[in-house]
N, C-alpha and C positions, 0 to 999 in steps of 0.2 A: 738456703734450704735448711729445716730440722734437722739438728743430726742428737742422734742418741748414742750417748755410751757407756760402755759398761768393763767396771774393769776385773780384769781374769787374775786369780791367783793359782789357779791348777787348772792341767799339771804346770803349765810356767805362768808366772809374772809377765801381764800387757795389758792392752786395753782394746774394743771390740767398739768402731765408730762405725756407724752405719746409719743411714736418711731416715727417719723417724717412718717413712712410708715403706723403707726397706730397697732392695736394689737386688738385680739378675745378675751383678759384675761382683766378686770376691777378690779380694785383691791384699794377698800377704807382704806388711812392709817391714823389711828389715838393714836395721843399722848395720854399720859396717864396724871397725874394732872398737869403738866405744861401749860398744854394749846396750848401751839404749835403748829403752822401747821408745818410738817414734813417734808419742801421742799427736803431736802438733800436724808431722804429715797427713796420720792416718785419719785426724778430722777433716786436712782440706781434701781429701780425696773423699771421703763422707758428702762433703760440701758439694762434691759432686755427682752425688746420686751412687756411688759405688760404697758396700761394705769392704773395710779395711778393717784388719787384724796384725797387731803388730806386736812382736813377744820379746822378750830378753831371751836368749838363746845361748850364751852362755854365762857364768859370772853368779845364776842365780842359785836358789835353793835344791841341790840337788843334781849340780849342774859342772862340768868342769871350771876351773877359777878363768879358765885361759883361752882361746880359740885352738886347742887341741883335742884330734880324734873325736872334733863333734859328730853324733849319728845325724846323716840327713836324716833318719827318720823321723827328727824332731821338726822337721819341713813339712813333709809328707803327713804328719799330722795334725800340723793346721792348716793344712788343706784339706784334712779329714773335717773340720772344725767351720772353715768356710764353708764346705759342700753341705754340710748338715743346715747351716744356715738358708739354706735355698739358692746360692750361688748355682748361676748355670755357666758362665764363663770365668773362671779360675787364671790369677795374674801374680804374680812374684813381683813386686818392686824391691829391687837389694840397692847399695851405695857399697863401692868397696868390698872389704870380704862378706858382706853381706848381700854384695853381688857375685861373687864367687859360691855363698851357697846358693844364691838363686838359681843360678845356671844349673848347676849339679841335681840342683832336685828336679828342673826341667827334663835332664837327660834321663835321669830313673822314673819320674815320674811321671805317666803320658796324661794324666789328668791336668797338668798344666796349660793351657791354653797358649799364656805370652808371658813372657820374661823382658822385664822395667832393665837391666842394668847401669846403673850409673857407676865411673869410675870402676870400669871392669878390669879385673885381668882374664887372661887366656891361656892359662894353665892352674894345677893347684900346688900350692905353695906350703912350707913349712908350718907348724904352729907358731901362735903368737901369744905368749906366754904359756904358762906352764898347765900340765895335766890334772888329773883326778891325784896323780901323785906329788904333787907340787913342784914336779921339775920342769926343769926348760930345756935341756939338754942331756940326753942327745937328742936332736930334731927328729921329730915327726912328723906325720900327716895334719892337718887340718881339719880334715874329716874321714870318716866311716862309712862305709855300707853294709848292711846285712854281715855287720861285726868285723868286717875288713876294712883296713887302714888304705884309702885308695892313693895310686902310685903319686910322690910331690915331687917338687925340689927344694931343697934345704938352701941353707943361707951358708952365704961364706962369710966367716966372722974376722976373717983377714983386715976387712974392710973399716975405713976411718972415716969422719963426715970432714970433707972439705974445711970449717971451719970448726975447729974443735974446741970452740971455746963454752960457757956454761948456758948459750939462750939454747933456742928449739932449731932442729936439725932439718934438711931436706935428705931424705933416705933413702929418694931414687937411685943413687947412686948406688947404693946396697944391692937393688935387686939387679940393676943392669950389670954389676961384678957377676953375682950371685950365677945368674944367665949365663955368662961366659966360663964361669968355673964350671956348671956342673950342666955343660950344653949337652952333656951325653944322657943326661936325663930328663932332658924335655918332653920328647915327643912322647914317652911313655905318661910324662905330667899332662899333656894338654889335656882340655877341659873339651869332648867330643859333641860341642855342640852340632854337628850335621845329622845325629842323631835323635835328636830331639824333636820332638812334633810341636812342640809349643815355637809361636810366632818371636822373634826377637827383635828387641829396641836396645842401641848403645847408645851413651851418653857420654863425651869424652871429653876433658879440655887437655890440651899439648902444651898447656906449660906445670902440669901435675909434679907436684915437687915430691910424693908420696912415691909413685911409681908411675912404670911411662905408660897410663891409663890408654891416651888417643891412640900408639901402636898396638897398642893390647887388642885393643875395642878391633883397629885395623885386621890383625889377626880373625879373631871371632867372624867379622863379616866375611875371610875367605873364604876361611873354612865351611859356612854356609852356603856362601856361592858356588863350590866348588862339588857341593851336593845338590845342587838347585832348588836349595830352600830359600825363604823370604828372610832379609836382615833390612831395617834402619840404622841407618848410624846419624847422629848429629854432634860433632863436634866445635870446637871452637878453638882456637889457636893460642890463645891469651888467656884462656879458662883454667882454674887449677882443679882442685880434687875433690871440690865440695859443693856441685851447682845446688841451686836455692831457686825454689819456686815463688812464682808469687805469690804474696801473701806469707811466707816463711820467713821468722825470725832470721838474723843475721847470723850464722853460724861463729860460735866463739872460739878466740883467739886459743893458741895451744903454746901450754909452758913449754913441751918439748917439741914438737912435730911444725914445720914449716910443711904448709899444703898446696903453696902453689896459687897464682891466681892473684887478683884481688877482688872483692868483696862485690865490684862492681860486674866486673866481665865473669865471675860466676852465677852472679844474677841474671845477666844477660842470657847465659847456656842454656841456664834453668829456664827462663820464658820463652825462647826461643822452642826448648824439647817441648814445652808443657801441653801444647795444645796436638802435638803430636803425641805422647802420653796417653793424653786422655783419648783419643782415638784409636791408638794400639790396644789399650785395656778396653775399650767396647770393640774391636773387633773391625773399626771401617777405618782403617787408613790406608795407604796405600804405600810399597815400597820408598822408601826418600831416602836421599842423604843431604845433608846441609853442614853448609862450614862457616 
């Protein structure tokens, strides 16, 4: 299929992929801590008949340096962005905190239709790097609403990487301390998805060396259930923190960050979600879980 696209410099830095004939499905894709705009997904999602929009969200012009105190309203307006497009069904696909803001702008945002999560968690979490003020410390929020810092949990910095030598670390261990330190402040952090009108799809593999993604995800679909709303989950057991769709370059190695996974069984996750995916974001799929 033609895909046309067009890249945005305001108000943020992305690029705007959509079927040269145009498409009823809007579909916002966002990186997770890299910061990235996500040109490559948001063509193969083009490829398939859906306009994709995908932005750098923070790090840019204008922009906090860090994932701190972002306003979801910077969500919420590229869905302003989509909808003006002619989108009639509106979709969030995140990775990571990128799936943390997707959720979040689902819960405030009922113009959201379906939330993509990949590599989710199930509360909100600390900042990750530093603010508008260049600090890191003391922790924050992550994100904002309507100028309020909404409730997290912060990191316990007690914490050491099992091998503390100079290659790239696995950091699930950080958040699963992190859990246990500051368990009195979870329930106040969860992430209320049973709230949320928009349909949800989890993505998870359990061997996430990032964070424990597949329990996460697990969470998220109680909490849905337990409101008797609709959830997918499709996880894998072998999969780390970075599933890959078909046709998706190989996700690159990290000097510091071990992700879990190998390159093969994250591929697999990703083909496996993909055609469930594309069915979530037009709207006909039905309930499923797969492992």
């Amino acid at each position: 299929m033609d895909v046309v696209e067009h890249e945005l410099n305001h108000p943020w830095e992305g690029v705007l992929a959509a079927p040269a004939h145009g498409g009823d499905v809007g579909v916002l894709v966002l990186a997770g801590s890299s910061g990235r705009v996500e040109r490559e997904r948001a063509r193969i999602l083009a490829r398939q008949g859906i306009v994709a929009l995908s932005i750098r969200w923070f790090g840019g012009q204008g922009q906090p340096p860090g994932i701190c105190e972002i306003p979801l309203e910077t969500f919420t307006a590229a869905v302003d962005r989509l909808t003006a497009s002619g989108a009639r069904r509106i979709g969030i696909l995140g990775a990571s905190k990128g799936a943390e803001a997707a959720l979040l702008t689902a819960v405030h945002d009922s113009r959201v239709d379906v939330v993509v999560a990949l590599s989710p968690t199930s509360r909100v979490w600390c900042n990750v790097g530093p603010g508008r003020d260049g600090e890191q410390r003391p922790y924050r929020s992550s994100w904002t609403w309507q100028g309020q810092p909404l409730p997290f949990v912060p990191m316990d910095d007690s914490w050491t990487p099992a091998d503390p030598g100079s290659g790239p670390v696995a950091i699930r261990g950080w958040y699963e301390l992190s859990e246990r330190s500051f368990a009195h402040l979870l329930s106040r952090a969860e992430i209320p998805v049973d709230r949320a009108r928009a349909d949800l799809m989890l993505v998870a593999g359990g061997d996430d060396a990032m964070w424990p993604s597949l329990r996460f995800a697990e969470q998220l679909a109680e909490r849905r259930r337990s409101a008797g709303a609709t959830v997918r989950l499709i996880g894998r057991h072998d999969a780390g923190h970075r599933p890959r769709f078909p046709g998706e370059s190989p996700a690159p190695a990290s000097p510091h960050f071990l992700y879990g996974g190998t390159p093969e069984t994250d591929l697999l996750l990703g083909e496996t979600a993909w055609p469930h995916i594309l069915e979530a974001l037009g709207g006909t799929a039905p309930p499923t879980r797969t492992w």
